[in-house]
N, C-alpha and C positions, 0 to 999 in steps of 0.2 A: 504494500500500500504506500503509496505517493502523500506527501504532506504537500498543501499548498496552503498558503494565505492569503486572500481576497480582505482587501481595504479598500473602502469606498474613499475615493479623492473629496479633498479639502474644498475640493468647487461644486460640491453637492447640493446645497441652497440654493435654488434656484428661485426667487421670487419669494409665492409665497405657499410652496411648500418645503418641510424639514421631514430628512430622512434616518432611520434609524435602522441597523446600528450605523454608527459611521465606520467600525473594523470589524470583519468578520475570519475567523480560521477556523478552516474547514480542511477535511481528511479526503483527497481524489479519491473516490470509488473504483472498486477493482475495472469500470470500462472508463474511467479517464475522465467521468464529468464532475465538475464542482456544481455544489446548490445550494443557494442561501434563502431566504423569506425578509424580507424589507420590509417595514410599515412606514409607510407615508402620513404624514400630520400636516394639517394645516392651520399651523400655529394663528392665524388672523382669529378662528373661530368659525369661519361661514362654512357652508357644507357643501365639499367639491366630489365631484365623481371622476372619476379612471376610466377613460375612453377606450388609451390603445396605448401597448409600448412595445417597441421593436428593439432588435439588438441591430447593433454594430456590424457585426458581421454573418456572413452564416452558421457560426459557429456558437451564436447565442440565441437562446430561448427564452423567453416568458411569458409568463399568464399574470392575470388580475386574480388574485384571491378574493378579494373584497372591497369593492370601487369607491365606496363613500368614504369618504373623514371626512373632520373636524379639530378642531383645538383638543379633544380628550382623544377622542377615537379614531384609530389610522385605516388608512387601508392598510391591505398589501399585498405585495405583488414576490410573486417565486421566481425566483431566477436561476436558469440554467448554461451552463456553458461545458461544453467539449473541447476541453483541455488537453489532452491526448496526443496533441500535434503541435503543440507548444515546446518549444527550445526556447528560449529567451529568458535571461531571469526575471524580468519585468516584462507581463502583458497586458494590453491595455483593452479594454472593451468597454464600451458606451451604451447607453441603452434611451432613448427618445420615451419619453412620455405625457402622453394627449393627456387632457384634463381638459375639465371647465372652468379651472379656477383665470385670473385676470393674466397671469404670466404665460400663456400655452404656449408652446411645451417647455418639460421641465428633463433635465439631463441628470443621468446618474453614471459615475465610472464606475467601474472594478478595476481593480490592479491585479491581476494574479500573479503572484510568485512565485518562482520556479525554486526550487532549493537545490544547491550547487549540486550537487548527488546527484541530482535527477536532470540537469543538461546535458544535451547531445554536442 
């Protein structure tokens, strides 16, 4: 088993929603994908919905778990990526996110790290 750590970049705050966690480490699965669960807040208060979010590249996946927040209550959204085909110690994947709230869309990174061991 592959150790990877996935950090959500510092330029997560998009507008006006806030993401959590902002570090995530997670264990690659014996087929090479990493998976987190994000909850999105929207620190103003008003009540936005989760349209659509795409990855970066082909190599990313996600769904909406739960489209509403609010100032207490987040969505969230799962995120997948096949990591498998990664050499680089640092990778970077992006993911778009449609909403209703006033900012549309809102950006979230992942960093994946490769750890020296596991570079081709």
């Amino acid at each position: 088993m592959s150790v990877f750590a996935v950090r959500a970049g510092e330029q997560q705050r998009d507008g006006t929603l806030r993401f959590d966690p902002p570090v995530v480490s997670v264990v690659r699965d014996s087929t090479g994908y990493v998976q987190a669960m994000v909850r999105v807040y929207n620190p103003a208060g008003d009540t936005i919905r989760l349209t659509n979010i795409k990855g970066s590249c082909g190599c990313a996946n996600a769904s909406v778990q739960r489209p509403m927040m609010h100032d207490s209550t987040p969505a969230r959204i799962y995120l997948a990526i096949n990591a498998k085909h990664f050499t680089d110690s640092l990778n970077y994947v992006d993911y778009t996110i449609d909403h209703t709230g006033s900012s549309t869309p809102a950006t979230y990174r992942v960093v994946v790290r490769l750890p020296k061991e596991q570079r081709k």
